[in-house]
Backbone as ProteinMPNN parsed JSONL, in Angstrom:
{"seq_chain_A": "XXXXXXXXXXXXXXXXXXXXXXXXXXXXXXXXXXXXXXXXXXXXXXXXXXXXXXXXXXXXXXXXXXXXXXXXXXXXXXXXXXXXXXXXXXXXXXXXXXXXXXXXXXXXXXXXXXXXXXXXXXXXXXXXXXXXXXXXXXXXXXXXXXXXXXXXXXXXXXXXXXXXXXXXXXXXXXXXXXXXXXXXXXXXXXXXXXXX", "coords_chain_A": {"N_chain_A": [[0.852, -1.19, 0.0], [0.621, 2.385, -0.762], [2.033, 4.842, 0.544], [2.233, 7.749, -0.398], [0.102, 10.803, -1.272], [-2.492, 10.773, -3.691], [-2.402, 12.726, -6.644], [-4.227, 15.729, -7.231], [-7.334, 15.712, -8.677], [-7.493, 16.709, -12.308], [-8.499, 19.865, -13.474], [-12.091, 19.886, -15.328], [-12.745, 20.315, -18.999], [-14.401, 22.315, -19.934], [-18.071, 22.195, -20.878], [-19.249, 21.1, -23.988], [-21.68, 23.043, -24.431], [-21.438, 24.752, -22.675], [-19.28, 26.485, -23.356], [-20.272, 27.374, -25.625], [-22.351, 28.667, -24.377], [-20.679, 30.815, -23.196], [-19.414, 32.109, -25.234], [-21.551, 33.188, -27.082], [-22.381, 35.012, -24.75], [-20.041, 36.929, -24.6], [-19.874, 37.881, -27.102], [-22.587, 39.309, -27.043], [-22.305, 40.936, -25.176], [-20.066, 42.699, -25.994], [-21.229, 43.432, -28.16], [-23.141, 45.447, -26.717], [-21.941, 46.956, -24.837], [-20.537, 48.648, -27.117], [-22.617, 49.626, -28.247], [-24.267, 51.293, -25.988], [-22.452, 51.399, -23.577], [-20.18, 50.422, -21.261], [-21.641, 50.011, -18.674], [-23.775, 48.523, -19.382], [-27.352, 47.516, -18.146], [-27.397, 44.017, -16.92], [-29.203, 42.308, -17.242], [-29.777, 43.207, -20.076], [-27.843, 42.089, -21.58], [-27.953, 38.88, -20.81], [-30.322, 38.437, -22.292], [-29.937, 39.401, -25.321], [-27.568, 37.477, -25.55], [-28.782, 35.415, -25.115], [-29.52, 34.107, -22.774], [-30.418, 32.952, -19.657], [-29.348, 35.247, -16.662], [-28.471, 34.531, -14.522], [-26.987, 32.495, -15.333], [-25.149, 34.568, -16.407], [-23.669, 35.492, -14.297], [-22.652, 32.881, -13.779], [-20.581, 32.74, -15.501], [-19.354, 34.885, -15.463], [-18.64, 36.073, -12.472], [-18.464, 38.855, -11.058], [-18.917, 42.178, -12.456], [-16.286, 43.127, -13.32], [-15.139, 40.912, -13.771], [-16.063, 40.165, -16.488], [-16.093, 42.506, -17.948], [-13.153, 41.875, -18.445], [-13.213, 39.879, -19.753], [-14.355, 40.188, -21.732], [-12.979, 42.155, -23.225], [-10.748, 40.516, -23.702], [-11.521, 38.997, -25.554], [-12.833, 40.529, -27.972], [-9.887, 41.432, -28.624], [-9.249, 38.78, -29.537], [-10.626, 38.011, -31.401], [-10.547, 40.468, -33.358], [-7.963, 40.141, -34.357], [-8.103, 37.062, -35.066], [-9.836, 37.823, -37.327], [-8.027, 38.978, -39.435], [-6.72, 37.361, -40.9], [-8.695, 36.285, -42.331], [-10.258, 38.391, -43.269], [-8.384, 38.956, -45.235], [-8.272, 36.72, -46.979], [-10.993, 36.575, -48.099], [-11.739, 38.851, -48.826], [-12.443, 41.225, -51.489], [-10.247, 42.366, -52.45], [-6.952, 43.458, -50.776], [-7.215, 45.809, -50.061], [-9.763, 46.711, -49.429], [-10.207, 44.364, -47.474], [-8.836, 45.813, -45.576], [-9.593, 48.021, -44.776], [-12.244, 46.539, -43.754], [-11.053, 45.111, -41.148], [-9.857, 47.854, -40.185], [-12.245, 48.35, -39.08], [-13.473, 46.83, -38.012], [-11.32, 46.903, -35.533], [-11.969, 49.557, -34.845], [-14.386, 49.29, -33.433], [-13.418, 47.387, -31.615], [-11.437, 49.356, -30.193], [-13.237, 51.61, -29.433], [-15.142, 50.685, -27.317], [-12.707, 50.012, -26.279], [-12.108, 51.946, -24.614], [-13.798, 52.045, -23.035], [-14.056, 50.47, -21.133], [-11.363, 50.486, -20.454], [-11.789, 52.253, -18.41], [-13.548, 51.567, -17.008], [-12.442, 49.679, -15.936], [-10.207, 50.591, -13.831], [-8.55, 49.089, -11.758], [-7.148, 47.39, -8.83], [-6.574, 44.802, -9.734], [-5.293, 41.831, -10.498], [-3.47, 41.573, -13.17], [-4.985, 43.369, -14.84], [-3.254, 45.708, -15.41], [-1.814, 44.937, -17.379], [-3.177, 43.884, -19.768], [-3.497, 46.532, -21.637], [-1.37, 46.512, -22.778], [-0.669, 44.118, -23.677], [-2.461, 43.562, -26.121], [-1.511, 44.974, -28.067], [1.036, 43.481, -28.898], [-0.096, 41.605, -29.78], [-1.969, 42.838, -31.72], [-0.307, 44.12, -33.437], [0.929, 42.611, -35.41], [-0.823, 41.346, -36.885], [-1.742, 43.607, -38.268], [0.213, 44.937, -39.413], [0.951, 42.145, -41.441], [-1.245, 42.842, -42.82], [-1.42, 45.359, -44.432], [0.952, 44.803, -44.927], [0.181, 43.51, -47.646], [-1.276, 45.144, -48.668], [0.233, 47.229, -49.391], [1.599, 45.525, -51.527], [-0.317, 45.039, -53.879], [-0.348, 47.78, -54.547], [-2.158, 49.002, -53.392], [-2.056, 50.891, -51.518], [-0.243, 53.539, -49.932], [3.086, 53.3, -49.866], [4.889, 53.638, -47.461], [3.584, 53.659, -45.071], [3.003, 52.242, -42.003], [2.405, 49.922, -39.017], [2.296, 50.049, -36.586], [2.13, 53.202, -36.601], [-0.484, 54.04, -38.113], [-2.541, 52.032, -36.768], [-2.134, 53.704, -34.034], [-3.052, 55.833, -35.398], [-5.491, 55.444, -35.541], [-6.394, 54.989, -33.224], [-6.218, 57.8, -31.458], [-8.093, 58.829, -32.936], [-10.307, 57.626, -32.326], [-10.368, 57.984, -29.801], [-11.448, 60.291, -28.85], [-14.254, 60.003, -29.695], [-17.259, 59.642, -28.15], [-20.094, 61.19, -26.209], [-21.075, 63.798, -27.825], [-22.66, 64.838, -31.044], [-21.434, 66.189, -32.851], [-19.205, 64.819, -33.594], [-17.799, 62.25, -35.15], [-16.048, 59.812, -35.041], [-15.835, 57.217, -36.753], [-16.615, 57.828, -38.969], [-14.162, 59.831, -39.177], [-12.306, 58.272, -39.192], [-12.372, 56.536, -41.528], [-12.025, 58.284, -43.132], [-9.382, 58.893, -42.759], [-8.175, 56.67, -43.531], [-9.289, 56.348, -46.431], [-6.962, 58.352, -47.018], [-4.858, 57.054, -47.302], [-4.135, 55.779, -49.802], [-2.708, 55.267, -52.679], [-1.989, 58.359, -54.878], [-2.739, 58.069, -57.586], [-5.171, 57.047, -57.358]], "CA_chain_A": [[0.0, 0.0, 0.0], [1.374, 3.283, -1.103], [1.87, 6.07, 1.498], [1.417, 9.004, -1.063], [-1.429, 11.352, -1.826], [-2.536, 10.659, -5.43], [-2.942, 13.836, -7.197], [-5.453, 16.351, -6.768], [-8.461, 15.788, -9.818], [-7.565, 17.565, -12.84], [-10.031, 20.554, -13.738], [-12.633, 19.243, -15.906], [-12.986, 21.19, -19.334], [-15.918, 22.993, -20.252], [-18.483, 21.427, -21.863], [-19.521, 22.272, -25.279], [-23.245, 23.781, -24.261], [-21.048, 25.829, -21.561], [-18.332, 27.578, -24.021], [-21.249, 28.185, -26.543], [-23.087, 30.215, -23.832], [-19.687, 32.089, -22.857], [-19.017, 32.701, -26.426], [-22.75, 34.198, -27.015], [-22.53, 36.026, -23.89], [-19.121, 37.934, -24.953], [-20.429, 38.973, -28.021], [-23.553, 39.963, -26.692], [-22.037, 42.082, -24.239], [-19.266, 43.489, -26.768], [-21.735, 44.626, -28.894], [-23.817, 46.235, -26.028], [-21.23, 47.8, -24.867], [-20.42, 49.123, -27.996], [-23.982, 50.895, -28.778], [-25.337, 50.961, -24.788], [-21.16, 51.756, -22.947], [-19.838, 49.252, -20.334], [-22.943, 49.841, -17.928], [-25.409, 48.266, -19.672], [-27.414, 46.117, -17.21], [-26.904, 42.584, -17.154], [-30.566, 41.472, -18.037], [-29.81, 43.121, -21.683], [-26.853, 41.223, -22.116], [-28.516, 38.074, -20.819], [-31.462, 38.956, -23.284], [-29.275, 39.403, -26.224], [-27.56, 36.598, -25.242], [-30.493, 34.351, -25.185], [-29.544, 32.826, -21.644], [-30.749, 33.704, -18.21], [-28.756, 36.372, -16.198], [-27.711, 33.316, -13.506], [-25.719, 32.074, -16.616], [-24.539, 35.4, -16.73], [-22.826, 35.349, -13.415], [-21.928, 31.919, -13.253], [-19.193, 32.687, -15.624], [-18.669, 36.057, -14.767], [-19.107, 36.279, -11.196], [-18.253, 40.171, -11.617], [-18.818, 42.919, -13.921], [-14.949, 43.107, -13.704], [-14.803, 39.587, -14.925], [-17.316, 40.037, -17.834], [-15.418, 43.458, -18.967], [-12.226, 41.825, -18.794], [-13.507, 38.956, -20.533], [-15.116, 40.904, -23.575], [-11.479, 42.564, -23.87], [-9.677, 39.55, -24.205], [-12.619, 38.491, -26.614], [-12.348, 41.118, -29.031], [-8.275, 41.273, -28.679], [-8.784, 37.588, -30.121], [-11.817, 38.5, -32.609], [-9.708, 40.858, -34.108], [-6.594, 38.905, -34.156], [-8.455, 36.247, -35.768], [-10.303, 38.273, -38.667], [-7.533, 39.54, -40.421], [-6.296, 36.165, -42.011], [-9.826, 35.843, -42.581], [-10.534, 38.578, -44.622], [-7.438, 39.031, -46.56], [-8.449, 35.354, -47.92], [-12.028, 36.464, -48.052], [-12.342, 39.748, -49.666], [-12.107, 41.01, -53.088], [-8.677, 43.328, -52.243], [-6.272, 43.552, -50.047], [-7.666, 47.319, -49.397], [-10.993, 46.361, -49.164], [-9.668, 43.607, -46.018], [-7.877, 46.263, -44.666], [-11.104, 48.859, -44.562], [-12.773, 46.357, -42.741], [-10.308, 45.058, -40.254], [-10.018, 48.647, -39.193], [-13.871, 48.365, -38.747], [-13.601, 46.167, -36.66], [-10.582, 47.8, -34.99], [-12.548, 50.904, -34.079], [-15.402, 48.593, -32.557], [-12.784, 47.167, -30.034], [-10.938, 50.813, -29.239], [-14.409, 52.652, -29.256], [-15.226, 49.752, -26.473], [-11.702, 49.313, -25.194], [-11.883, 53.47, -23.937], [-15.293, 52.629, -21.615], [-13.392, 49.274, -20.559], [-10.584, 51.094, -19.622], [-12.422, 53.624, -17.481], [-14.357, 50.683, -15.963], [-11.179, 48.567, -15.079], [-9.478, 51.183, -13.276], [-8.535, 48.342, -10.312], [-5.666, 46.63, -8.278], [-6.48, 43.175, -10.175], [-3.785, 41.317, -11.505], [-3.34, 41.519, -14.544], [-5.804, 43.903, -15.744], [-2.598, 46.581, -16.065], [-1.033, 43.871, -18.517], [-3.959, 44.153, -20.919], [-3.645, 47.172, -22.553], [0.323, 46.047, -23.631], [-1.151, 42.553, -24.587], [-3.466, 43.805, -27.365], [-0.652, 45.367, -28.719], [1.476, 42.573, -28.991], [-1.44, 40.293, -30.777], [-2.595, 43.046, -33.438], [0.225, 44.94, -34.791], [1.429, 41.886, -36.401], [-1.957, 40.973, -38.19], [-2.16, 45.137, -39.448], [1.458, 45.121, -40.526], [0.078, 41.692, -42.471], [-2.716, 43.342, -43.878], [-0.399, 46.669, -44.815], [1.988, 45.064, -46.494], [-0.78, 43.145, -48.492], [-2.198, 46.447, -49.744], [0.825, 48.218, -50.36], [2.187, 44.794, -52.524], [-1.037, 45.574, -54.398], [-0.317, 48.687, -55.234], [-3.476, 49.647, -52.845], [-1.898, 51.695, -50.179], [1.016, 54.512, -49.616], [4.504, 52.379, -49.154], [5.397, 53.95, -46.179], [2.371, 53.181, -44.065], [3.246, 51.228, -40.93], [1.21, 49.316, -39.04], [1.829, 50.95, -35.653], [1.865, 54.408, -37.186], [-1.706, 53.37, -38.173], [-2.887, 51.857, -34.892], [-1.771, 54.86, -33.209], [-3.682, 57.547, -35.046], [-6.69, 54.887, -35.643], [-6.859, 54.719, -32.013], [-6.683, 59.176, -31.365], [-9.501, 59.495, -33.818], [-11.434, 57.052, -31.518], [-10.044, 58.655, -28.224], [-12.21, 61.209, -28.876], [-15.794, 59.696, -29.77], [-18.007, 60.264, -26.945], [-21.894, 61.687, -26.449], [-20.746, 64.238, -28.937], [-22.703, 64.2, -31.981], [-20.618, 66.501, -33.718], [-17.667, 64.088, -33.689], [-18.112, 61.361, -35.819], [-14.764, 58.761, -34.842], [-15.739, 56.076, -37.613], [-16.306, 58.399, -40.654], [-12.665, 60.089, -39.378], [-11.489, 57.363, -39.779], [-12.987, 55.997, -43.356], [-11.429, 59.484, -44.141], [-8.381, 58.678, -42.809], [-7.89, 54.657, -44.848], [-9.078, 56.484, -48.043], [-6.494, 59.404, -47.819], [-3.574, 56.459, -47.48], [-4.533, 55.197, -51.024], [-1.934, 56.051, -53.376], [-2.007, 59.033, -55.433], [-2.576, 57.72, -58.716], [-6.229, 55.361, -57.107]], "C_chain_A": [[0.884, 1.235, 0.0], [0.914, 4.134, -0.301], [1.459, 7.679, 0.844], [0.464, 9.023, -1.267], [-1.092, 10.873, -2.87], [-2.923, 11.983, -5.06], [-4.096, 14.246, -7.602], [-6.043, 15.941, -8.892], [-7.772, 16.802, -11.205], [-8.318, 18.641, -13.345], [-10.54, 20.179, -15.183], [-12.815, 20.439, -17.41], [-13.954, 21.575, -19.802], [-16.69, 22.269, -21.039], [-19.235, 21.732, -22.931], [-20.656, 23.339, -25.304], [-22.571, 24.798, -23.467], [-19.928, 26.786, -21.942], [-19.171, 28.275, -25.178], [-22.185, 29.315, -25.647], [-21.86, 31.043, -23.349], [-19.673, 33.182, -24.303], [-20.501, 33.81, -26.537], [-22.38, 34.738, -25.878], [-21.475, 37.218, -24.015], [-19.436, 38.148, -26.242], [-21.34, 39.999, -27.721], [-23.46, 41.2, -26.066], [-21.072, 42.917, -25.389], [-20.324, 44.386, -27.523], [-22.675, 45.499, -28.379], [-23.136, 47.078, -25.523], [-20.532, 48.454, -25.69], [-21.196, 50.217, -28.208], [-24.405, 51.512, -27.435], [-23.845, 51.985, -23.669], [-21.403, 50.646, -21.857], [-20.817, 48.979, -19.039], [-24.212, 49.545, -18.158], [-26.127, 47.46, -18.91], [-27.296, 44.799, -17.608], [-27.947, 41.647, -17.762], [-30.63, 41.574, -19.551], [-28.753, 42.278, -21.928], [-27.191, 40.211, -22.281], [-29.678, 37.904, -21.949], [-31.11, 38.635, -24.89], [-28.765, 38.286, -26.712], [-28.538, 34.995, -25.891], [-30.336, 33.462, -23.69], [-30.332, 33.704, -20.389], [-29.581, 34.689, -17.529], [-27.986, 35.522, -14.752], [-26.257, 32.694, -13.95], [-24.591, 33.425, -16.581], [-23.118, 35.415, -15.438], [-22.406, 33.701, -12.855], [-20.64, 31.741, -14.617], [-18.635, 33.774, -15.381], [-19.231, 36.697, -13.541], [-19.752, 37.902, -10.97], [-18.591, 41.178, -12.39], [-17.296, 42.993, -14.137], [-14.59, 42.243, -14.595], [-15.313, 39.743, -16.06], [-16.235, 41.175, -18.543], [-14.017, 42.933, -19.607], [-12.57, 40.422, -20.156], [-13.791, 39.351, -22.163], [-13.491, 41.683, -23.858], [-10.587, 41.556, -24.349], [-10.37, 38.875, -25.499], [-12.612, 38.952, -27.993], [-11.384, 41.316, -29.489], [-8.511, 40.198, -30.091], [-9.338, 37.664, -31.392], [-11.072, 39.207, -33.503], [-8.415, 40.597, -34.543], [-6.9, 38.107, -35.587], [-9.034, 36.462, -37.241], [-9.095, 38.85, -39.3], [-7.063, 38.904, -41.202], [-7.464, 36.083, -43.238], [-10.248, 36.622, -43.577], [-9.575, 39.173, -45.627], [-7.397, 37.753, -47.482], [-9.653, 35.265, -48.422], [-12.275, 37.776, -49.177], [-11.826, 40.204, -51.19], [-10.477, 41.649, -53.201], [-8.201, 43.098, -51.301], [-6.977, 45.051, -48.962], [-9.364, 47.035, -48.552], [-10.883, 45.438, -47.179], [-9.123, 44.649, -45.07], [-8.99, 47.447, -43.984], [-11.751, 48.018, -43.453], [-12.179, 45.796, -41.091], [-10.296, 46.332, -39.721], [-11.636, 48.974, -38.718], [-13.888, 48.052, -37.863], [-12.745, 46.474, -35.185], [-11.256, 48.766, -34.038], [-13.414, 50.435, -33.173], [-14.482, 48.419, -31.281], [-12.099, 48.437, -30.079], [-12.379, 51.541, -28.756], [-14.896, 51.687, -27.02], [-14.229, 49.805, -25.258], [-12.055, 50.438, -23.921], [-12.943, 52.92, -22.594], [-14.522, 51.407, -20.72], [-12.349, 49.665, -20.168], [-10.788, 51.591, -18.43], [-12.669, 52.406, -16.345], [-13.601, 49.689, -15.405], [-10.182, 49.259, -14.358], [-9.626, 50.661, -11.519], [-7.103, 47.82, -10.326], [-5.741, 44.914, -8.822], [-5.662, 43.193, -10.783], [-3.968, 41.329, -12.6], [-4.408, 42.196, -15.424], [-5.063, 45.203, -16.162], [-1.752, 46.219, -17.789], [-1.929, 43.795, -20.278], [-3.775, 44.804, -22.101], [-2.37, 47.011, -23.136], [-0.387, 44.797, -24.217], [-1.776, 42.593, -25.772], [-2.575, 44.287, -28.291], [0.054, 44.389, -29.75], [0.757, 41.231, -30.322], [-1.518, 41.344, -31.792], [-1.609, 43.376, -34.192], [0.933, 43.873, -35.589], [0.522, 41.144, -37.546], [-2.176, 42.26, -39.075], [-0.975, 44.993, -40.124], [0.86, 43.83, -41.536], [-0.861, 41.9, -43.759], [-2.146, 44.439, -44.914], [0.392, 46.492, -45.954], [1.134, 44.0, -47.765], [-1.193, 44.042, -49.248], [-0.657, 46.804, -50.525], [1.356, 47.081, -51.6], [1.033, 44.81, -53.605], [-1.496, 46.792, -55.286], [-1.474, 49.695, -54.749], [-3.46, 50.612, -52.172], [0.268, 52.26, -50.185], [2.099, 53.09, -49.076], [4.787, 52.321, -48.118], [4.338, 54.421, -44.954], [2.614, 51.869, -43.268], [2.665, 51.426, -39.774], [1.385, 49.736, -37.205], [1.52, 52.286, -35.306], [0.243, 54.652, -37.379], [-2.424, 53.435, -37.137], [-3.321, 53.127, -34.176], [-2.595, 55.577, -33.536], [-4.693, 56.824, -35.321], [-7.078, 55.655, -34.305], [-7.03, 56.434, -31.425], [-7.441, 59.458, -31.745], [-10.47, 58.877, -33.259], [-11.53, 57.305, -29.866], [-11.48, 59.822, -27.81], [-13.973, 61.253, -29.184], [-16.38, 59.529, -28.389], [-19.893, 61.06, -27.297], [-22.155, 62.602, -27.298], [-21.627, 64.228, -30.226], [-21.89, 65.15, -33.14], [-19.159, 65.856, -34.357], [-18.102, 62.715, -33.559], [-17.024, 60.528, -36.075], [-14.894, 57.896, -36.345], [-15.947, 56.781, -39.098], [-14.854, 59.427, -40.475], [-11.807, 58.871, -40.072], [-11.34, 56.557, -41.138], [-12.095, 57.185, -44.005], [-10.288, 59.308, -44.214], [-7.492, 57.528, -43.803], [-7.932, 55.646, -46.224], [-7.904, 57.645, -48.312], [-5.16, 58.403, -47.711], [-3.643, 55.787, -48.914], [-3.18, 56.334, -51.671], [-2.303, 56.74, -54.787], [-3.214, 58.997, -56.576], [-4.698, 56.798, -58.242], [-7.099, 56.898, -56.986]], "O_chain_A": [[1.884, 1.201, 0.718], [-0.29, 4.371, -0.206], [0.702, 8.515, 1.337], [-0.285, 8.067, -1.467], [0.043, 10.544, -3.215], [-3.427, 12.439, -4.034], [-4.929, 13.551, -8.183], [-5.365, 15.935, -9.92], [-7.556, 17.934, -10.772], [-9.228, 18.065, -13.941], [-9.756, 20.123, -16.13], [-13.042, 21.582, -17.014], [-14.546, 20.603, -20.271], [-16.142, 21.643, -21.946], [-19.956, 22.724, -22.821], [-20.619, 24.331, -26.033], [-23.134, 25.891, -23.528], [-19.575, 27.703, -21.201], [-18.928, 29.397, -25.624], [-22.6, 30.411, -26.024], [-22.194, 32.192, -23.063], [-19.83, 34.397, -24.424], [-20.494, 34.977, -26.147], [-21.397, 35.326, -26.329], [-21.804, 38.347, -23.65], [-18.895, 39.236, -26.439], [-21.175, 41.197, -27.952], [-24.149, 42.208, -26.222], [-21.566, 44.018, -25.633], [-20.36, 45.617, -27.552], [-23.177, 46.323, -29.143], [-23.59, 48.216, -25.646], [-19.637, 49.065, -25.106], [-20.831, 51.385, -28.334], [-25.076, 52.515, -27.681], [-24.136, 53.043, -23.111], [-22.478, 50.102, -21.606], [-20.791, 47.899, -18.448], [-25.276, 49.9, -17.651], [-25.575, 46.361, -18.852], [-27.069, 44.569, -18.796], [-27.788, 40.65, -18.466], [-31.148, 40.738, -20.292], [-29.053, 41.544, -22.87], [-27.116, 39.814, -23.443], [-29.649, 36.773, -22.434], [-31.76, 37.86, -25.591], [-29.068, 37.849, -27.823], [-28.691, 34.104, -26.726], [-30.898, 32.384, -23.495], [-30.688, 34.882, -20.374], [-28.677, 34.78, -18.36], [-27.045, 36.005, -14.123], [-25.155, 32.492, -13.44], [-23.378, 33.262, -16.713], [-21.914, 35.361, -15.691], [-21.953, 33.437, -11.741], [-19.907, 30.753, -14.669], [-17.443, 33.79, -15.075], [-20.061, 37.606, -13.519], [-20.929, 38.212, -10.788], [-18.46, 40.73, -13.529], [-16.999, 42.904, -15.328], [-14.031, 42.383, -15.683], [-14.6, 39.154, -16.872], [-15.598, 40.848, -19.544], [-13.625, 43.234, -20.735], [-12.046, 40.315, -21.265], [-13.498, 38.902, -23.271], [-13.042, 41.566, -24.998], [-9.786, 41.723, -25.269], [-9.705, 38.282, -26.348], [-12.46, 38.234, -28.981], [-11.382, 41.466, -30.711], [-8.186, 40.465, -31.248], [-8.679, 37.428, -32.404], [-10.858, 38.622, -34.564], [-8.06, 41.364, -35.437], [-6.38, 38.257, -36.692], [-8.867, 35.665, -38.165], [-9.631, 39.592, -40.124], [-6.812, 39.408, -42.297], [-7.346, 35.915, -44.452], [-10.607, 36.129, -44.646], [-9.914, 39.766, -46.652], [-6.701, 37.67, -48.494], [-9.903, 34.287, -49.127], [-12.922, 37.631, -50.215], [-10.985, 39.612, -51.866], [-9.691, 41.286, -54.076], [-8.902, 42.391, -50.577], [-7.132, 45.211, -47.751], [-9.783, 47.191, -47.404], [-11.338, 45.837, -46.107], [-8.966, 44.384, -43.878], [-9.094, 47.624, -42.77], [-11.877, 48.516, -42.334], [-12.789, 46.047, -40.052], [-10.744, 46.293, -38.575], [-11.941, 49.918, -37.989], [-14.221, 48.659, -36.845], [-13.226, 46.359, -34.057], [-11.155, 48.796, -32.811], [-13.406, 50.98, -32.069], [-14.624, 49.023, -30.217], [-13.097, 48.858, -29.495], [-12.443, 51.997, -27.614], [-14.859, 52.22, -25.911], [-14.421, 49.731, -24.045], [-12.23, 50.15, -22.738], [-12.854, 53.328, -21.436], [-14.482, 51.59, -19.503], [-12.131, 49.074, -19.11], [-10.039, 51.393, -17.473], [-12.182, 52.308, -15.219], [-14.002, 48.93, -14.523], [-9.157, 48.603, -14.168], [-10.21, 51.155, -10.555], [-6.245, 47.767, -11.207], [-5.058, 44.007, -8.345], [-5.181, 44.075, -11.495], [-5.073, 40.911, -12.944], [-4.721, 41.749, -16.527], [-5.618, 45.935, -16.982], [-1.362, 46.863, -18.763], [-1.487, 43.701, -21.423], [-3.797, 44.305, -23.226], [-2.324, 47.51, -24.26], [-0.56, 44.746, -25.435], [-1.647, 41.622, -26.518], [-2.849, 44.017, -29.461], [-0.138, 44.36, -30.966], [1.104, 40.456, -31.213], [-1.155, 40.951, -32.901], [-1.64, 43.149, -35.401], [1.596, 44.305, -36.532], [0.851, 40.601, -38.6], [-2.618, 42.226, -40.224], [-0.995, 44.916, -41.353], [0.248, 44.263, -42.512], [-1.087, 41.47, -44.891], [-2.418, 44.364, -46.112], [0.622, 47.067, -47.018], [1.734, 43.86, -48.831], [-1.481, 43.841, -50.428], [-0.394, 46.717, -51.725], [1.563, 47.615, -52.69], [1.597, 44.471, -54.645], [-2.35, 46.94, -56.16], [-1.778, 50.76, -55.287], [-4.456, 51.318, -52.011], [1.356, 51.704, -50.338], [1.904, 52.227, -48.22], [5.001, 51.246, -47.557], [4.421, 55.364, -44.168], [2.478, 50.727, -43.706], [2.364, 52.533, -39.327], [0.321, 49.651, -36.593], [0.94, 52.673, -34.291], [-0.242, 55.553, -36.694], [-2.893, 54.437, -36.597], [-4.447, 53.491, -33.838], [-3.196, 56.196, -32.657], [-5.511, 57.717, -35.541], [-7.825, 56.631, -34.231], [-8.102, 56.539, -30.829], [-7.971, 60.442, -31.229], [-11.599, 59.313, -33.485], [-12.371, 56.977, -29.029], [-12.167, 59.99, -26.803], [-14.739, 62.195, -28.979], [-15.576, 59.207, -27.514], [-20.529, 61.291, -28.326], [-23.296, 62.595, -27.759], [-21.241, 63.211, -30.803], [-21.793, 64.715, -34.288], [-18.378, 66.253, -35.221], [-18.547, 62.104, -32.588], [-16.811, 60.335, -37.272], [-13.906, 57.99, -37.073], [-15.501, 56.325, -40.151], [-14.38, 59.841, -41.532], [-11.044, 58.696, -41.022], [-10.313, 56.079, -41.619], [-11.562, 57.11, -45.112], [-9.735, 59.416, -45.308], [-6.498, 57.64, -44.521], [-6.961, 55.775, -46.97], [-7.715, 57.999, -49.476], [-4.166, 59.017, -48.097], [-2.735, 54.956, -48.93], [-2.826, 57.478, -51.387], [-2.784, 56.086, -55.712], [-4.27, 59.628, -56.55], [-5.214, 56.032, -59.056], [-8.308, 56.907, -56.755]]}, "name": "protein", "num_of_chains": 1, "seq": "XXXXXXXXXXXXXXXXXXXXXXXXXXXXXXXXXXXXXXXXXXXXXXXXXXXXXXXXXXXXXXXXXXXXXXXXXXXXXXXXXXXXXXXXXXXXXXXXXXXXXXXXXXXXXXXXXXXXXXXXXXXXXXXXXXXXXXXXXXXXXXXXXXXXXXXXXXXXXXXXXXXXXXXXXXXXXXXXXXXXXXXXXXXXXXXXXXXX"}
């Protein structure tokens, strides 16, 4: 008879009905907090959703958890679409138009998710460097797709970009004179070269 503990259970992993309601529930909420800002109550999310609001906090105990969750959500969302539609759309430019679409969705978002994560949790200072890290290597991707195209200014780089995407969305707010997502449409079409 063996005197050691056996090792503790391994944790069990989710089961497919229980990552399909996370997944719906971080969209749901992304795009409520998108149109609605990071205080939307929890019954529209749930709603949206399609689950109960029990569901809601039995994966995100928190609203902390839920915000941080929809950040790491869209991080990945956008991450993930840019393979997607530089294999999908008719141009390179065209892919690159909507990638920053989607772009502006998560900054317009990230700004109220910022505000609303201003805490001593671990790792919620680590965030806003992490997003970094993950996109500018799918925009430079996309970038030098256009410009090998002939779609987009040569010397357009892809944290240069980023950067003033993300000032022209610093500034959207209750505002309706200041219109972030047609700056920015203005901005994509004035990198088109010359000659387009």
């Amino acid at each position: 008879m063996s005197s050691q503990t056996p090792p503790p259970p391994a944790a069990r992993p989710k089961r497919a009905d229980a990552r399909l309601n996370e997944r719906a529930l971080l969209g749901a909420a992304a795009a409520l907090f998108v149109s609605a800002g990071v205080n939307v109550p929890v019954r529209d999310i749930a709603a949206k959703a399609g689950v109960g609001t029990a569901t809601i906090y039995r994966h995100f105990p928190t609203r902390a958890d839920l915000i941080e969750a929809v950040y790491r959500h869209q991080v990945e969302a956008c991450a993930q679409a840019g393979p997607a539609l530089l294999a999908s759309s008719p141009s390179p430019f065209v892919a690159l138009s909507s990638w920053i679409e989607l772009f502006v969705d998560f900054l317009v978002t990230k700004h109220g998710l910022a505000a609303a994560m201003q805490s001593d949790k671990p790792g919620v200072a680590s965030l806003h460097l992490s997003f970094l890290d993950r996109l500018l290597p799918v925009c430079a991707e996309i970038i030098n797709a256009t410009v090998e195209a002939g779609e987009l200014q040569p010397d357009v780089g892809a944290f240069e970009l980023m950067y003033g995407v993300g000032n022209l969305c610093a500034g959207a707010g209750p505002d309706p004179r200041y219109d972030a997502r047609r700056m920015v449409k203005r901005l994509i079409a004035g990198l088109r070269p010359a000659s387009e």
